[in-house]
N, CA, C and O atoms as a GROMACS GRO file, in nm:
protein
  436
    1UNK      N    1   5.405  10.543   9.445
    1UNK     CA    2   5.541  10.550   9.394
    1UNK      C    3   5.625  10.446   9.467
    1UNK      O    4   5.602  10.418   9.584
    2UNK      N    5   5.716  10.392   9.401
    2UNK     CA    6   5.800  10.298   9.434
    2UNK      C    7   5.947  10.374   9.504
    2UNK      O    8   6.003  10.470   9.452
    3UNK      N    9   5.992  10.307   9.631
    3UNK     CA   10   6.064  10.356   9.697
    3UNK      C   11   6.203  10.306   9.655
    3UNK      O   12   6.192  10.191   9.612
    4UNK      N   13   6.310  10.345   9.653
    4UNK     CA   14   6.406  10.286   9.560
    4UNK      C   15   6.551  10.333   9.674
    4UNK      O   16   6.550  10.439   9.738
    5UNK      N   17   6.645  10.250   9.679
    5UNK     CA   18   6.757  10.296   9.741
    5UNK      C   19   6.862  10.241   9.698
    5UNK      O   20   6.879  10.122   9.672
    6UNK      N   21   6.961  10.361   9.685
    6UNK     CA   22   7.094  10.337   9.576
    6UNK      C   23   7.225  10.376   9.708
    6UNK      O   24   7.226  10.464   9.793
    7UNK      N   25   7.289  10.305   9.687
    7UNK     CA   26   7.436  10.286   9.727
    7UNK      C   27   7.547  10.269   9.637
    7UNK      O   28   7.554  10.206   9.531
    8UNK      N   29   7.664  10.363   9.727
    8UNK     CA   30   7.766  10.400   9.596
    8UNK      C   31   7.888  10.410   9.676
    8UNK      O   32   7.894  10.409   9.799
    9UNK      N   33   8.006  10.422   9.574
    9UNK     CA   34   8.137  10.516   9.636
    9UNK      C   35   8.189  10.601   9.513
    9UNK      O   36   8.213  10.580   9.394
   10UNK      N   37   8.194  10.707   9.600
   10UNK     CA   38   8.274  10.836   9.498
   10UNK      C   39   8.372  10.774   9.490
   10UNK      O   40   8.421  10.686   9.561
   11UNK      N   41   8.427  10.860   9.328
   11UNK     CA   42   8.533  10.798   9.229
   11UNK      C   43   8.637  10.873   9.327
   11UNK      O   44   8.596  10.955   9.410
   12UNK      N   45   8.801  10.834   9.308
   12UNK     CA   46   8.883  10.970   9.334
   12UNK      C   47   8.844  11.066   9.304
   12UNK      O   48   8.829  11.152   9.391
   13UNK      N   49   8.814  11.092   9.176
   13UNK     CA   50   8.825  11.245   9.124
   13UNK      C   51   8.691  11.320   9.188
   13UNK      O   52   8.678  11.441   9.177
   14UNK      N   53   8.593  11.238   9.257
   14UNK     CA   54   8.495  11.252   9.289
   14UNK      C   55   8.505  11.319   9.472
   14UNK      O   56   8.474  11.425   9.527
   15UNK      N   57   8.561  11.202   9.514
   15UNK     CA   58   8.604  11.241   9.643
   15UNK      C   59   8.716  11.373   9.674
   15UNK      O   60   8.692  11.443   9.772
   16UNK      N   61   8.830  11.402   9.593
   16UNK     CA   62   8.942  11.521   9.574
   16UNK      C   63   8.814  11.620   9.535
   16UNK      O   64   8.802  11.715   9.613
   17UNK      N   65   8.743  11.614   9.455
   17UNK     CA   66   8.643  11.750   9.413
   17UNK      C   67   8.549  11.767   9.564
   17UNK      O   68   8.476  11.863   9.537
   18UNK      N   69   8.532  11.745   9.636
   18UNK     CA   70   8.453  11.728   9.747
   18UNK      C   71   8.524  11.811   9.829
   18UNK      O   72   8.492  11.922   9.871
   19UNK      N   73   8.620  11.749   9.848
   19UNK     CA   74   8.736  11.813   9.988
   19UNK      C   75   8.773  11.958   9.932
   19UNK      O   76   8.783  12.059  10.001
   20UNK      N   77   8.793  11.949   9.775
   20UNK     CA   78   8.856  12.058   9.738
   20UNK      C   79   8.757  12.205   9.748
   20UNK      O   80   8.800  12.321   9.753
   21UNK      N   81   8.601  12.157   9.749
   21UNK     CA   82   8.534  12.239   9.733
   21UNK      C   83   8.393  12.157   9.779
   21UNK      O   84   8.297  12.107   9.720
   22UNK      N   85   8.417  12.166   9.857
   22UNK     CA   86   8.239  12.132   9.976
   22UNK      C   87   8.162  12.173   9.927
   22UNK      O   88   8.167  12.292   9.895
   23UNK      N   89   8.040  12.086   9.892
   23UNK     CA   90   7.970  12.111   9.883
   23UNK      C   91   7.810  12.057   9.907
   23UNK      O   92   7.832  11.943   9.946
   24UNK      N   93   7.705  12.068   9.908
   24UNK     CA   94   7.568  11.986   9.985
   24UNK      C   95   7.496  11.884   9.810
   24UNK      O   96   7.409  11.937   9.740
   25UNK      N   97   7.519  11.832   9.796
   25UNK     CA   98   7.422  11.750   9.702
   25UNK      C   99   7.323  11.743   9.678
   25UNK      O  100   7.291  11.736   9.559
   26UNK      N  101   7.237  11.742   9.768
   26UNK     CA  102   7.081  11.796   9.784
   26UNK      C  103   7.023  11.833   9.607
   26UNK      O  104   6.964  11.758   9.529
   27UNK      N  105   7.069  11.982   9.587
   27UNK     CA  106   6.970  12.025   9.487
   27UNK      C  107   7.029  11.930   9.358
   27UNK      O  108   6.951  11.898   9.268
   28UNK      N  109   7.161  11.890   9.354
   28UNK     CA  110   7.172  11.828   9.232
   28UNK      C  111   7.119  11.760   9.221
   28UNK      O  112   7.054  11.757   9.116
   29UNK      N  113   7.093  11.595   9.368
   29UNK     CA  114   7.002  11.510   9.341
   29UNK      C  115   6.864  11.539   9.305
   29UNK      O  116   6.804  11.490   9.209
   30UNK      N  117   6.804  11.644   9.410
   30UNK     CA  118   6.668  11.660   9.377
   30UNK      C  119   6.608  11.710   9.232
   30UNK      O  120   6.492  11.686   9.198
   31UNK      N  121   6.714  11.791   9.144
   31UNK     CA  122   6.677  11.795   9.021
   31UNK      C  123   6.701  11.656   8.942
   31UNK      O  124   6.621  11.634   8.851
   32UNK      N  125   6.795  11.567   8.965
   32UNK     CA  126   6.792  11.432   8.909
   32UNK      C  127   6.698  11.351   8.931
   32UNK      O  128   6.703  11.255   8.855
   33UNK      N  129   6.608  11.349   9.008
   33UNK     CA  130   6.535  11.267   9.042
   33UNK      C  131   6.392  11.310   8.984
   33UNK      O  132   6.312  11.231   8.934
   34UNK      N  133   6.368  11.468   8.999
   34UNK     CA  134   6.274  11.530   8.974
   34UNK      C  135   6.271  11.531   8.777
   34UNK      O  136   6.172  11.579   8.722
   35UNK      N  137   6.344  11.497   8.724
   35UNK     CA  138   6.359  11.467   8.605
   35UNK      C  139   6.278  11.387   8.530
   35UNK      O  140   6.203  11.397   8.433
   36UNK      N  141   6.330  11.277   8.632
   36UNK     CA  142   6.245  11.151   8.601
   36UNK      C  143   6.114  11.115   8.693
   36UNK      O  144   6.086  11.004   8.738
   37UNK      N  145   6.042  11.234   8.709
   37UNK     CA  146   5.888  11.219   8.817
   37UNK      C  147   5.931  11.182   8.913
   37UNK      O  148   5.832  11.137   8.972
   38UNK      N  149   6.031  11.166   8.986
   38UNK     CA  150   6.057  11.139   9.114
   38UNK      C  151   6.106  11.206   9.236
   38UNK      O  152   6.087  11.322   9.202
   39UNK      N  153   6.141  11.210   9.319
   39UNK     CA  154   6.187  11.290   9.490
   39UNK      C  155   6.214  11.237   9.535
   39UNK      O  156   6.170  11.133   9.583
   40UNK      N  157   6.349  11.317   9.542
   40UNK     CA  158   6.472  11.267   9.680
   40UNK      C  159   6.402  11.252   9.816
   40UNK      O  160   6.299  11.319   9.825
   41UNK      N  161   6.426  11.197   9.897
   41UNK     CA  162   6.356  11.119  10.008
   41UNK      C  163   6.467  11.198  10.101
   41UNK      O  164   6.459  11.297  10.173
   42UNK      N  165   6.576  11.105  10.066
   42UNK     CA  166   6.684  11.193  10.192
   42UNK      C  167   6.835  11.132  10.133
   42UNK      O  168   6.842  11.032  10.061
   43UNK      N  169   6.964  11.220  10.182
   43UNK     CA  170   7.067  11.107  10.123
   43UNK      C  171   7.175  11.145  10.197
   43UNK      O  172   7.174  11.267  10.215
   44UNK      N  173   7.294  11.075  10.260
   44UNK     CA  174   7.320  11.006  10.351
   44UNK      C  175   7.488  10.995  10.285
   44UNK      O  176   7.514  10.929  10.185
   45UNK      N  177   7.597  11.080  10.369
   45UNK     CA  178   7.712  11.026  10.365
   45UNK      C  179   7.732  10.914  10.477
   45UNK      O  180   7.707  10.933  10.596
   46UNK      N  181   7.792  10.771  10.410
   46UNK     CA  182   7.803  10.646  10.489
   46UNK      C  183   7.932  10.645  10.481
   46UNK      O  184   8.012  10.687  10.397
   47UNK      N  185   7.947  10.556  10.643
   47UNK     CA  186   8.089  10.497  10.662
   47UNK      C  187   8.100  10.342  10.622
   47UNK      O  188   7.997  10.274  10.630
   48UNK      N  189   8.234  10.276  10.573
   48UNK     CA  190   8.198  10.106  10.548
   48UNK      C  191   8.213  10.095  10.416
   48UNK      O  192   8.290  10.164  10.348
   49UNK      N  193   8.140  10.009  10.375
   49UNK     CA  194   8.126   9.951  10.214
   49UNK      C  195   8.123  10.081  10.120
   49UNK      O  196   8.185  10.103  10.016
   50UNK      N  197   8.025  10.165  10.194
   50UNK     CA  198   8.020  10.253  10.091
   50UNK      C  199   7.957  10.362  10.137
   50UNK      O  200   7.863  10.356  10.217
   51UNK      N  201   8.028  10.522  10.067
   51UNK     CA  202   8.043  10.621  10.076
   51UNK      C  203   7.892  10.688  10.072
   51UNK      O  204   7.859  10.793  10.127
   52UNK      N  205   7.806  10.598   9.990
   52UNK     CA  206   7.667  10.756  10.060
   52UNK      C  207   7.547  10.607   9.998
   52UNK      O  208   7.551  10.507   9.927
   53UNK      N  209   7.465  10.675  10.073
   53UNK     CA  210   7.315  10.625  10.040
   53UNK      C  211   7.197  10.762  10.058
   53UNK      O  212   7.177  10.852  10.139
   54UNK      N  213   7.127  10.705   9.909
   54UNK     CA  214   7.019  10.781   9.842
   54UNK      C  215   6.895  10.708   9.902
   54UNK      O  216   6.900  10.585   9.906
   55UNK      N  217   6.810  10.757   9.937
   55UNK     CA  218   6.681  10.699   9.917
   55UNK      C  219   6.541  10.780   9.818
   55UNK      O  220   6.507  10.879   9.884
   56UNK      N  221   6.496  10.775   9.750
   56UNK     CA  222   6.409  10.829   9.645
   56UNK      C  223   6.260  10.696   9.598
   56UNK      O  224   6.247  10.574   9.594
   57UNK      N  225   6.176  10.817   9.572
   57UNK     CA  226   6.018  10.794   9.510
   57UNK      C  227   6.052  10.796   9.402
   57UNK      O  228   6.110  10.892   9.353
   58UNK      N  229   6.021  10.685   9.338
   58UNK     CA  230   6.034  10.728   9.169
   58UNK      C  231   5.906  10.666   9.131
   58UNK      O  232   5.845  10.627   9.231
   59UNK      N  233   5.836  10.642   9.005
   59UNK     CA  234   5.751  10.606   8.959
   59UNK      C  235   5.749  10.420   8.906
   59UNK      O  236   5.660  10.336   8.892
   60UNK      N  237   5.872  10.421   8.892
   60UNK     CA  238   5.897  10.264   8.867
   60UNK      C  239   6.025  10.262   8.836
   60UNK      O  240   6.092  10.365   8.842
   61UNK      N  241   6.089  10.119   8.791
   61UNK     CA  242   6.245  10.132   8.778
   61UNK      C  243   6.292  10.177   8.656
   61UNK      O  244   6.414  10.191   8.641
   62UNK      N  245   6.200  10.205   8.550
   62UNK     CA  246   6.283  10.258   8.440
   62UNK      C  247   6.260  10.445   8.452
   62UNK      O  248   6.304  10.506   8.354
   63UNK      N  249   6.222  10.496   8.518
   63UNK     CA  250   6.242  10.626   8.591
   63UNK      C  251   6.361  10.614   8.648
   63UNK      O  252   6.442  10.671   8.574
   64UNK      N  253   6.418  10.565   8.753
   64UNK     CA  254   6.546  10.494   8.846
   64UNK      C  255   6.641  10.488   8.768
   64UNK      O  256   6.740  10.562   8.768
   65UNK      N  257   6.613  10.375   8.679
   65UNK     CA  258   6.716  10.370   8.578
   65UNK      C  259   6.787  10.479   8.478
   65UNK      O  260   6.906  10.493   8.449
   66UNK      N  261   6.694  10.537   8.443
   66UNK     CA  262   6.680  10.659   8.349
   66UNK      C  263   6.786  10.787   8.407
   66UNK      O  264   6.864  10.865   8.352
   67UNK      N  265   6.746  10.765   8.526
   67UNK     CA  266   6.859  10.881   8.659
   67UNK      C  267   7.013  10.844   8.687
   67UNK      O  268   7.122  10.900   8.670
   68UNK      N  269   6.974  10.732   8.732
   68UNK     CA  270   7.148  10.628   8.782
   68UNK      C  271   7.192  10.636   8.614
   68UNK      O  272   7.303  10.686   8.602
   69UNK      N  273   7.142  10.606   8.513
   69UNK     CA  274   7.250  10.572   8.415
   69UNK      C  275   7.355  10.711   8.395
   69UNK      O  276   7.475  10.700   8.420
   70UNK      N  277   7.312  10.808   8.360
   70UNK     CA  278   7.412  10.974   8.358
   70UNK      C  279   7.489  10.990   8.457
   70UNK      O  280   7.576  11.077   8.450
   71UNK      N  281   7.471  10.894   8.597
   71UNK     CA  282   7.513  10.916   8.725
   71UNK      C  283   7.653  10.819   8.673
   71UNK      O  284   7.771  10.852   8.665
   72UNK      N  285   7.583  10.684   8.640
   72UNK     CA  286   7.699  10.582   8.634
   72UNK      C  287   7.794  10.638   8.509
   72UNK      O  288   7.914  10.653   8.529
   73UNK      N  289   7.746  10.664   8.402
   73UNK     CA  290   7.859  10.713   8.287
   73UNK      C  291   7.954  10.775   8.301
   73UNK      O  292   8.063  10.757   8.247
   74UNK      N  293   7.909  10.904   8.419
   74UNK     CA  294   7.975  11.055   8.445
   74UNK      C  295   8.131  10.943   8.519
   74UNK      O  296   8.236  11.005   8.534
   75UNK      N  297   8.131  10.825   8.549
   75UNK     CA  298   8.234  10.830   8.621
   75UNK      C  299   8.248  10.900   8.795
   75UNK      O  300   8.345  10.906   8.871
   76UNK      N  301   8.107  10.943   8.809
   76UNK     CA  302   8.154  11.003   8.944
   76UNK      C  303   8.151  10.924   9.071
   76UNK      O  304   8.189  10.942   9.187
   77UNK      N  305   8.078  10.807   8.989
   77UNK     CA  306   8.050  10.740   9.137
   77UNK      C  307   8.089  10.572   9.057
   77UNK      O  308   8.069  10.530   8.944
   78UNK      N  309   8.170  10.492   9.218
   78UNK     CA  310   8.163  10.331   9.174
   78UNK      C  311   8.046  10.260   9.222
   78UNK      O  312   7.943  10.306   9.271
   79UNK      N  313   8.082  10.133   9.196
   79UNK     CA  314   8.004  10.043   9.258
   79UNK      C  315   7.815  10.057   9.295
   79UNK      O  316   7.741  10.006   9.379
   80UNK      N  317   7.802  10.126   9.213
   80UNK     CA  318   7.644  10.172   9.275
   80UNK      C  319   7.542  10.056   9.241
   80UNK      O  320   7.513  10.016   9.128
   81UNK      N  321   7.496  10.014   9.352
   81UNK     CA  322   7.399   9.950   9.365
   81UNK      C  323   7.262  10.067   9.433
   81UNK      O  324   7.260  10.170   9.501
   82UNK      N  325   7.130   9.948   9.344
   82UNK     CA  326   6.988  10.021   9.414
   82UNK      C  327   6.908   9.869   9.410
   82UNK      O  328   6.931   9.768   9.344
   83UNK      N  329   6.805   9.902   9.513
   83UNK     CA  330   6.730   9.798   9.572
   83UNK      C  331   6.581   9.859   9.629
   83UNK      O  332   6.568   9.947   9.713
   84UNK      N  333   6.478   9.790   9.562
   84UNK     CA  334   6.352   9.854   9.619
   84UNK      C  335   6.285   9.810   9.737
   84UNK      O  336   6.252   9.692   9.749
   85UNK      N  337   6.262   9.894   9.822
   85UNK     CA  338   6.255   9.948   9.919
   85UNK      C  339   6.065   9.876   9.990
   85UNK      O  340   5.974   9.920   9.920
   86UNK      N  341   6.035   9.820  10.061
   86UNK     CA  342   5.909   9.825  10.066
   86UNK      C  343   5.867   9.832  10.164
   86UNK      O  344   5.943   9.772  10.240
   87UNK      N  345   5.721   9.903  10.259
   87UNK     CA  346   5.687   9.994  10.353
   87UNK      C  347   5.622   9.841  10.451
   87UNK      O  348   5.578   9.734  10.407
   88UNK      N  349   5.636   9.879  10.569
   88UNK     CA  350   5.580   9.736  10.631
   88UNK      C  351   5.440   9.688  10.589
   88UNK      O  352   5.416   9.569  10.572
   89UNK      N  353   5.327   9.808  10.568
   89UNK     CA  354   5.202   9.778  10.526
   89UNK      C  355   5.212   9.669  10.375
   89UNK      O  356   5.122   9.590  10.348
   90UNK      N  357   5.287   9.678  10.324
   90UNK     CA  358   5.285   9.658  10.159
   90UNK      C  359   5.354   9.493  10.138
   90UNK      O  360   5.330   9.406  10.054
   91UNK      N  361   5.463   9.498  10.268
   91UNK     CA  362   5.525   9.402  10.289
   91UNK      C  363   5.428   9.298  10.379
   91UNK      O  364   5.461   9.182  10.356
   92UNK      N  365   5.360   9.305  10.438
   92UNK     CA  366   5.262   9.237  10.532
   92UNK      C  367   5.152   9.177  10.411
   92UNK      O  368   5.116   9.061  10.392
   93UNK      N  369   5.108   9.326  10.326
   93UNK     CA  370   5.018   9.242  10.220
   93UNK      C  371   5.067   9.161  10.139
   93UNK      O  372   5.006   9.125  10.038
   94UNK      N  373   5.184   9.120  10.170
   94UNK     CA  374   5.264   9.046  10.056
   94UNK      C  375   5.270   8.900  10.142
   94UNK      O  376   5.239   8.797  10.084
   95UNK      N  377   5.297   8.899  10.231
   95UNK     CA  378   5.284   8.765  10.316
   95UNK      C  379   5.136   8.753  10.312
   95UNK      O  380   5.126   8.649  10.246
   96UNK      N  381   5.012   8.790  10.340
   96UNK     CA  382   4.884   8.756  10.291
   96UNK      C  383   4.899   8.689  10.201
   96UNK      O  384   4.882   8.568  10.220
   97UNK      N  385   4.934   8.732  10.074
   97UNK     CA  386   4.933   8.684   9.925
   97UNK      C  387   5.031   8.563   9.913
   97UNK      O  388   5.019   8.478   9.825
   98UNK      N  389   5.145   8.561  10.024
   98UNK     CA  390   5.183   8.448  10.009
   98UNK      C  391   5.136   8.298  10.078
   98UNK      O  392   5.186   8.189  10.053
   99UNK      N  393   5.056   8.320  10.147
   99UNK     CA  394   4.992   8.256  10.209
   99UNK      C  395   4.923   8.161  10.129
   99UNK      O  396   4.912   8.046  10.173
  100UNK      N  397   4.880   8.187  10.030
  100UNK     CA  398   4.777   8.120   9.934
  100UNK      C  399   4.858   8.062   9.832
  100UNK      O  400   4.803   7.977   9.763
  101UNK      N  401   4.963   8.086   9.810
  101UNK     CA  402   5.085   7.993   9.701
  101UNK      C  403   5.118   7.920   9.786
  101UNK      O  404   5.122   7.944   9.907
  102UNK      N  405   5.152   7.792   9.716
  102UNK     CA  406   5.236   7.677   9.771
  102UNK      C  407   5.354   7.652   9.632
  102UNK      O  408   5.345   7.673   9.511
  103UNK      N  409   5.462   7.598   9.720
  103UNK     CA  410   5.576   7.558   9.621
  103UNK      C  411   5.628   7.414   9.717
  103UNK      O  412   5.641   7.388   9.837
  104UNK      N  413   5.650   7.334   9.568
  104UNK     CA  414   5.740   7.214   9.628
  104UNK      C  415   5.866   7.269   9.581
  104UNK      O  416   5.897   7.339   9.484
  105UNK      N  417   5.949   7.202   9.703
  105UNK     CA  418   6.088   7.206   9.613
  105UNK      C  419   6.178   7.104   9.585
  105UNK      O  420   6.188   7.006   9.659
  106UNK      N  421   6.259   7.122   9.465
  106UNK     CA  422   6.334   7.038   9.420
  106UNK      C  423   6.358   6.901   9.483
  106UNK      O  424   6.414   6.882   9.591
  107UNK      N  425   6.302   6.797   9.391
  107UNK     CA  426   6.289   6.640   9.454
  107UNK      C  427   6.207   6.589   9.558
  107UNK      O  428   6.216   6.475   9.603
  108UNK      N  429   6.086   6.719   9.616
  108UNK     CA  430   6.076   6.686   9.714
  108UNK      C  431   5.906   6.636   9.651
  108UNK      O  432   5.845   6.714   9.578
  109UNK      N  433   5.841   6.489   9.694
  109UNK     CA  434   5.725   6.452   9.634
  109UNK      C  435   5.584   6.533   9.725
  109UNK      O  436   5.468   6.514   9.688
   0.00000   0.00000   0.00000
């Protein structure tokens, strides 16, 4: 499974519903995710750019996608960005593999 991580900021109406009535996110995400064959990993109120980070297993990005879009419509959340995630083993086999490509670049003979 592909590791996927989304960053966001609650809307106003998002953040006033929060304060007004606390509550843990957990099972909502984990049924959103579990929707689309996937599991919440862990998720994270942030300080800075932005208000929370998700991390989740999904099966590929149109699983991901399939989740964030109802997320993005609802209005509850801005700015959400996601970015896949990759484990050092996977990332190491990837420098192997780059090892064996060569690229020139631009103008250069």
């Amino acid at each position: 499974m592909t590791i996927f991580i989304s960053t966001g900021r609650y809307s106003k109406d998002s953040m006033a519903g929060l304060m007004a009535q606390p509550e843990g996110r957990a099972k909502a995400l984990t049924d959103l995710f579990s929707a689309v064959g996937g599991r919440l990993v862990d998720h994270y109120f942030t300080l800075g750019e932005h208000d929370f980070m998700v991390v989740v297993e999904a099966p590929d990005e149109k699983a991901i996608l399939a989740a964030l879009l109802p997320v993005a419509a609802s209005g509850a959340v801005t700015d959400l960005k996601t970015c896949v995630a990759y484990r050092a083993a996977d990332a190491a086999a990837a420098v192997q593999l780059a090892k064996a490509v060569s690229y020139r670049p631009p103008g250069k003979a």
